[in-house]
C-alpha positions as CSV (number, residue, x, y, z in Angstrom):
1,X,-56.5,123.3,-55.5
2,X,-56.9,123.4,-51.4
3,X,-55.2,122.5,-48.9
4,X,-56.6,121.3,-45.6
5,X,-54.5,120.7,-42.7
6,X,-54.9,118.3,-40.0
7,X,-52.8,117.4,-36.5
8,X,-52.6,114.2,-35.3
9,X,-51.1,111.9,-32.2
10,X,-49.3,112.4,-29.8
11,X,-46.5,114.6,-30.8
12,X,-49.0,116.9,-32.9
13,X,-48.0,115.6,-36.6
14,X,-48.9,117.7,-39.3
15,X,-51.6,115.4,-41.8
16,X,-52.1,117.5,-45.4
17,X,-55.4,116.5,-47.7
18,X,-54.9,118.4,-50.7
19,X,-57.6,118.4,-53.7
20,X,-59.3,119.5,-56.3
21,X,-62.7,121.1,-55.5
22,X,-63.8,120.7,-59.2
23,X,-62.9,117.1,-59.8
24,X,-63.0,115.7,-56.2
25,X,-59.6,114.2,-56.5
26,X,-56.8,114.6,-54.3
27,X,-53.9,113.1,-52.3
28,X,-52.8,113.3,-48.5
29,X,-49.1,113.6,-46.9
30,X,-48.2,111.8,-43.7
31,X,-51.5,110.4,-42.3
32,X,-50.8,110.5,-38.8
33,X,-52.3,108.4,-35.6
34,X,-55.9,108.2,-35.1
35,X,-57.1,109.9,-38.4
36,X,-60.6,110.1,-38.0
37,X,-61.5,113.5,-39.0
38,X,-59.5,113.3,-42.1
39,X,-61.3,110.0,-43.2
40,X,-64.5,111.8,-42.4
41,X,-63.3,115.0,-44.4
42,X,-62.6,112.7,-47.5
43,X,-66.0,110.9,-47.0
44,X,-67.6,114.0,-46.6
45,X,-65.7,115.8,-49.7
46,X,-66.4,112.6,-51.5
47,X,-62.5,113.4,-52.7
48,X,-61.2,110.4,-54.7
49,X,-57.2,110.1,-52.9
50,X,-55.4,109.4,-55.9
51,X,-51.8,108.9,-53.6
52,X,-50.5,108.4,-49.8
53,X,-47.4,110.1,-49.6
54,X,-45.1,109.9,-46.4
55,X,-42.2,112.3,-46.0
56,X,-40.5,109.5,-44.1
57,X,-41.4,106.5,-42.1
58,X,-41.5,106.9,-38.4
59,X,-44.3,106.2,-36.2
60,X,-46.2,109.8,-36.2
61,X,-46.5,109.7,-40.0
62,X,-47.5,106.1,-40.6
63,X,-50.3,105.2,-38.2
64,X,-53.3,106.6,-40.4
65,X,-51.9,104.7,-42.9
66,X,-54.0,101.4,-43.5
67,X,-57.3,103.3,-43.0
68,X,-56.5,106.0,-45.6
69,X,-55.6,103.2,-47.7
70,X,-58.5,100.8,-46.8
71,X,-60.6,103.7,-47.5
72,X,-59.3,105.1,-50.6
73,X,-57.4,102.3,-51.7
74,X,-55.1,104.4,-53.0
75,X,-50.9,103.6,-53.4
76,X,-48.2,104.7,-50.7
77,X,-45.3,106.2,-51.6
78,X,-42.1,105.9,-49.9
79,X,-38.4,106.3,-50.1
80,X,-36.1,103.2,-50.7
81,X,-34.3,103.7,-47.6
82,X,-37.1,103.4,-45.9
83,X,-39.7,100.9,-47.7
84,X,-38.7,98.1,-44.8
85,X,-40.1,100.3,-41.7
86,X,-43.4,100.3,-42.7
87,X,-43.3,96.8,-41.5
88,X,-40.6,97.1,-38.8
89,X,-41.6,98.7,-35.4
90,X,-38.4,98.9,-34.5
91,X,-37.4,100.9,-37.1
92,X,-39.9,103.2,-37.3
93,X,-39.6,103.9,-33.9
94,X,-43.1,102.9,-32.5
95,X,-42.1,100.1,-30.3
96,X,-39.5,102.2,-28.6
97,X,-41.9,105.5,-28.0
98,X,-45.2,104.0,-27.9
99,X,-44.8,100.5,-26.8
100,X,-46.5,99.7,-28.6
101,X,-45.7,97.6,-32.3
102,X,-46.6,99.8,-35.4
103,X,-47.1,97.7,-38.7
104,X,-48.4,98.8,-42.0
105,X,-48.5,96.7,-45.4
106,X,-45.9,97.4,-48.1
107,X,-45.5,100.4,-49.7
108,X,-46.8,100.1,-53.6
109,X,-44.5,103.0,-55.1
110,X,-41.0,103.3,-53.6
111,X,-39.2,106.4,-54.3
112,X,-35.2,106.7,-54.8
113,X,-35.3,110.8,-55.1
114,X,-35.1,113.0,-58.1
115,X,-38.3,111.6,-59.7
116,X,-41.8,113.8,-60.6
117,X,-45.4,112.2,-59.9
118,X,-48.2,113.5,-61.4
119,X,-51.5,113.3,-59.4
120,X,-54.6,115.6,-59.9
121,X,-53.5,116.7,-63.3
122,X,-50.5,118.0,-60.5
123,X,-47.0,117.6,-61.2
124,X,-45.0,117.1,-57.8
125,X,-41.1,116.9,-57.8
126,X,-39.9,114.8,-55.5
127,X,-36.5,115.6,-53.7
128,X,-34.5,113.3,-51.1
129,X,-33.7,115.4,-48.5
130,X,-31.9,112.9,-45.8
131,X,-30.5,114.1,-42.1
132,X,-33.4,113.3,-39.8
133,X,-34.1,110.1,-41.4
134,X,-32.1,108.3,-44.1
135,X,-35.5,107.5,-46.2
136,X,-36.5,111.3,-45.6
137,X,-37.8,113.2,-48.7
138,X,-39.6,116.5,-49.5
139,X,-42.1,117.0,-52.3
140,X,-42.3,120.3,-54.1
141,X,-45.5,121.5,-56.0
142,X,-46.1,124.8,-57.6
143,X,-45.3,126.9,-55.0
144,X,-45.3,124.6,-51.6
145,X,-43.1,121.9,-50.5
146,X,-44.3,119.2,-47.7
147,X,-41.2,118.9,-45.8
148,X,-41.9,116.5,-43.1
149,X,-39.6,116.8,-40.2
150,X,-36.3,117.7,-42.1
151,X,-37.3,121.9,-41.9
152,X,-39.9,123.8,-39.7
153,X,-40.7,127.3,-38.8
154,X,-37.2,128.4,-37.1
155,X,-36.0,124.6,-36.7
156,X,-35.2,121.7,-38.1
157,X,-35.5,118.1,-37.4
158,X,-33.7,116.5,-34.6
159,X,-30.9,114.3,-35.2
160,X,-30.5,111.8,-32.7
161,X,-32.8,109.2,-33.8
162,X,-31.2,106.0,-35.3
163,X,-30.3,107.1,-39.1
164,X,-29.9,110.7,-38.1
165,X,-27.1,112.6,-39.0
166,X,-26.8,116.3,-38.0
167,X,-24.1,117.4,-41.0
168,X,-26.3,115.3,-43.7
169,X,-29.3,117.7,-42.8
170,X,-28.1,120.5,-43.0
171,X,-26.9,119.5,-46.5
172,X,-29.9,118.6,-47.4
173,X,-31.6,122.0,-46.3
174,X,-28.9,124.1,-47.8
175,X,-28.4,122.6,-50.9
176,X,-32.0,121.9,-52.1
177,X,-34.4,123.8,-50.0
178,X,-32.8,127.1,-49.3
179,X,-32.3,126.9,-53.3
180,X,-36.1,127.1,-53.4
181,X,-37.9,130.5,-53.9
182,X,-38.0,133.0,-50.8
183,X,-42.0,132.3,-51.7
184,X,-42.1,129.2,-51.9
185,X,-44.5,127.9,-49.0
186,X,-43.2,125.6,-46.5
187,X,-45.7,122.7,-44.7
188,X,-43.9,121.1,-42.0
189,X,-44.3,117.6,-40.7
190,X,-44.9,119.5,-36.6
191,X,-46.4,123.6,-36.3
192,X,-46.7,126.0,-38.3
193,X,-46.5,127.1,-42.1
194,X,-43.7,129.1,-43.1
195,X,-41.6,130.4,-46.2
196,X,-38.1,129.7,-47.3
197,X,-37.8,133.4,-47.4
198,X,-38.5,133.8,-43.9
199,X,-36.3,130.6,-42.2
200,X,-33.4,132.3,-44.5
201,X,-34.1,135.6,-42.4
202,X,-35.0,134.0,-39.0
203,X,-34.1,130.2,-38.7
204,X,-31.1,130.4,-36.5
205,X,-29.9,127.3,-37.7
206,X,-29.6,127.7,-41.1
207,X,-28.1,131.3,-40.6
208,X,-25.6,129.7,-38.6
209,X,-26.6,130.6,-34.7
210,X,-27.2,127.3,-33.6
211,X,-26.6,124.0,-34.0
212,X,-28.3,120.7,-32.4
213,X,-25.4,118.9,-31.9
C-alpha cells in the first residue's frame, strides 16, 4: 500500500490518496480545494477510489469533494454530527472565510464513531475524536491514523470555531490517540507527518505547557 500526499487551498490542507499498486484500488481522506493534481494522479494511476473519507466537514476538506466523486463515483463518509454541513455553508464555514457558498451532495455513509470499514482488502477503525469540530473523527489503519485537524506535529486544532470546545479535545487526544502506539504514524489535516511517540515527547500541549485557551 502507498501513500501519496497532496496540499490543497488556501490554508495548505493536507489531501491523502492511499492505494494499492497491485490491484489499483484505493481511497482518499479530505479532498481539499482545487484538486486537480490528485484527480490527475488517480487518472493517471488508473486507481479505482473505493471511499471519500473526510476527517470533518469544514470548508478546506470538502471542496474536492464532488469532483473526486464525479470522477470515482465512489461513497463519502462522514460523521453524524456533521452529515448536514456538507450542504450548509454556514456550517462548514465557507461562507464566513471564503465568501463564498460551499455546497456538496449528501454524504452516502454516515459515521457515528466506534465502527471498522474495510476498503482495499484494508481494515480502518474509525474513532470520533470531537474538540475542533463536533463531527470530527480520526481513522486508524495498521500503523497510521489520518487525524484531520484534531492533532498535528507539536499542535492541535484550534478551538474557537463554532462547535469547538478546547477541554472536549484534549479528551479526545488523551484518551484515544496518546493510547495509540509511540509508532504509530500520524497524518495531519495541515504540515507535516509525525508519530504519537514524538508529540508525547515534544507537543507542548499534550505534555501540559500550553494551552489554547
Amino acid at each position: 500500500m502507498k501513500i501519496e500526499t497532496f496540499v490543497f487551498g488556501p490554508v495548505m490542507t493536507n489531501c491523502y490518496l492511499v492505494y494499492d499498486d497491485g490491484s489499483r484500488r484505493g481511497w482518499v481522506v479530505d479532498p481539499g480545494m482545487n484538486p486537480d493534481a490528485l484527480l490527475a494522479r488517480i487518472k493517471e494511476l488508473d486507481i479505482k477510489v473505493e471511499a471519500i473519507l473526510l476527517t470533518h466537514a469544514h470548508f478546506d476538506h470538502i471542496g474536492g469533494v464532488e469532483a473526486v466523486r464525479e470522477l470515482s463515483g465512489a461513497p463519502v463518509y462522514v460523521h453524524r454530527e456533521e452529515a448536514d454541513w456538507l450542504t450548509n455553508p454556514e456550517q462548514n464555514g465557507s461562507l464566513f472565510f471564503m465568501g463564498v457558498p460551499m455546497k456538496c451532495q449528501p454524504a452516502e455513509k454516515v459515521l457515528t464513531g466506534g465502527e471498522s470499514i474495510e476498503l482495499v482488502g484494508q481494515t480502518l477503525k474509525v474513532l470520533h475524536t470531537p474538540g475542533h469540530s463536533p463531527g470530527s473523527v480520526t481513522y486508524v489503519w495498521d500503523d497510521v491514523i489520518f487525524s484531520g485537524d484534531v492533532l498535528f506535529q507539536q499542535s492541535i486544532g484550534r478551538t474557537d470555531l463554532p462547535g469547538g470546545d478546547y477541554e472536549t479535545l484534549m479528551q479526545s487526544i488523551h484518551q484515544q490517540l496518546m493510547n495509540l502506539p509511540e509508532a504509530t504514524r500520524v497524518l495531519s489535516g495541515h504540515g507535516p507527518e509525525t508519530t504519537i511517540g514524538q508529540e508525547q515527547m515534544t507537543n507542548p500541549f499534550v505534555t501540559g505547557g500550553l494551552t489554547n485557551r
